[in-house]
Steps between C-alpha positions, in 0.01 A plus 500: 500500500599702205778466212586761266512470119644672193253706286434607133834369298718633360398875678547313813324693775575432826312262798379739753534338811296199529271640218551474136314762273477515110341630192232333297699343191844426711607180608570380812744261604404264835823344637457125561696307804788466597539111507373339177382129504540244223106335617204593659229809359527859534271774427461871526205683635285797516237655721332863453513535876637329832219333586384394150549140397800451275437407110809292342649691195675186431622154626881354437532128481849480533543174396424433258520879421147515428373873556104596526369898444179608569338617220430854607890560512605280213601779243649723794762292734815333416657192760828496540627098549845584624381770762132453552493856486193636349397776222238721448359767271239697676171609520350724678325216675788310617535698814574263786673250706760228327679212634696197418417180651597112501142338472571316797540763723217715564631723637834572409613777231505923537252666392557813310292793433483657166326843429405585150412860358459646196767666296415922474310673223651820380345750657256713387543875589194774524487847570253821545679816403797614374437881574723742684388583827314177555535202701603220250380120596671231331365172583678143430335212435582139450225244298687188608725434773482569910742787535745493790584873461485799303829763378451829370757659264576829320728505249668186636518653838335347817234687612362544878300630679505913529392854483456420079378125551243280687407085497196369587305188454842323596702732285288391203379830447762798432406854562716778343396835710439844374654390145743729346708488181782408698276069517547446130652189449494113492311338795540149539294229750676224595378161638634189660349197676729198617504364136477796262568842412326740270505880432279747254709833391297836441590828358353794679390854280392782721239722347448820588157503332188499689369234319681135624499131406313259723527162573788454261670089464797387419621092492811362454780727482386688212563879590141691379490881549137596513425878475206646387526866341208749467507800319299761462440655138260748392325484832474049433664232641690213312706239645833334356 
C-alpha cells in the first residue's frame, strides 16, 4: 500500500495520488506514524524497485535515542525524534520506494513512491530564415530537463494551430507559413514538466532580401535580431 508525502519545502508541490514527484535539489518530507513509542527500533527504507531488496537509510534506537545513518545518506537526510518523519534532499538517483517500519515487524509500514526529474534548462531557440515569402522553422530545444509540454507565443499571445501556424515533433517545432511583414514580433517557447517551468523569448525581423540568416540561436531570454544585409555597389557585394 501507498502513503502520500509533502515535496520540495517551502514551494510545496503537491502529492499526486499515491505518487510523490520532485526536482533534483528539493527536499522531501516522509511522514512518520501515527502512534509513536517511547522503546523499541525504527528505521526507514528504500528500494529502487518492488522487487529489489530494501537498503536501511537509517536505524532509530529509541531508547536510548541512539540513531544510526548509512553512510551514503549521511550529509543528505534529517530524522525527526518527535515524528519519525523523514527528510530528504534529492538526487537524481533517489527514485524509488520508501517506508517506515518498527524493526520488529517485517512487514508493516507504507511504502511510498518518489519520482525524481530534473529541473528545465532554458531553452535554446533555432531558426532557418527570416525571409518574406518563406516558410519560417523555429525549433525549441531543452539541454537539461524531460519536458512535459511545449507553448508557443507571439507577442504574449497563445498561439495554435492554423492557416499561419503548424507544430510538429510534439509542438517542439513551430512553423510560421508563407511569412509576411504582418509575423514580426516576439515569439516565445514555453516549457513545463511536473517540477519546472522554463521559456526562451525571440524577436522576429522579416527581410525582404533574397539573401537570409540560417541556423540562427538564441538562449535564455535574451532577444537577438539577426539580419543579414547585402548590397550591391558598383556591380560588388558587401555585407553589414
Amino acid at each position: 500500500m501507498l502513503a502520500t508525502a509533502y515535496v520540495c519545502r517551502p514551494a510545496g508541490l503537491a502529492p499526486s495520488g499515491d505518487k510523490v514527484v520532485g526536482a533534483v535539489g528539493c527536499i522531501v518530507v516522509f511522514p512518520g506514524l501515527e502512534r509513536i513509542d517511547s522503546t523499541g527500533i525504527v528505521q526507514w527504507e528504500y528500494k529502487p524497485k518492488e522487487n529489489d531488496p530494501a537498503l536501511s537509510i537509517l536505524v532509530y534506537y529509541v531508547e536510548p535515542s541512539t540513531l544510526n545513518i548509512h553512510p551514503i545518506y549521511k550529509e543528505r537526510v534529517a530524522f525527526n525524534q518527535s515524528s519519525w518523519s523523514l527528510e530528504l534532499k534529492m538526487q537524481l538517483k533517489d527514485g524509488g520506494l520508501y517506508r517506515l517500519r518498527r524493526q520488529e515487524e517485517e512487514k508493516s509500514g507504507k511504502w511510498i513512491r518518489l519520482e525524481v526529474l530534473e529541473p528545465l534548462a532554458k531553452p535554446e531557440l533555432s531558426w532557418n530564415s527570416s525571409m518574406v515569402g518563406s516558410t519560417i522553422e523555429v525549433v525549441c530545444k531543452v539541454a537539461a530537463g524531460k519536458v512535459d509540454s511545449y507553448r508557443w507565443e507571439k507577442d504574449q499571445k497563445p498561439l495554435a494551430d492554423s492557416g499561419r501556424y503548424h507544430f510538429s515533433r510534439n509542438h517542439s517545432v513551430l512553423h510560421i507559413l508563407n511569412a509576411t511583414h504582418g509575423d514580426l514580433g516576439h515569439y516565445t517557447c514555453k516549457v513545463t514538466n511536473e517540477v519546472s517551468e522554463n521559456e526562451t523569448s525571440w524577436k522576429l525581423t522579416i527581410s525582404d532580401s533574397s539573401v537570409v540568416v540560417a541556423n540562427g540561436v538564441i538562449a535564455g531570454v535574451a532577444v537577438i535580431t539577426a539580419v543579414l544585409l547585402l548590397v550591391r555597389v558598383d556591380g560588388d557585394l558587401y555585407s553589414e
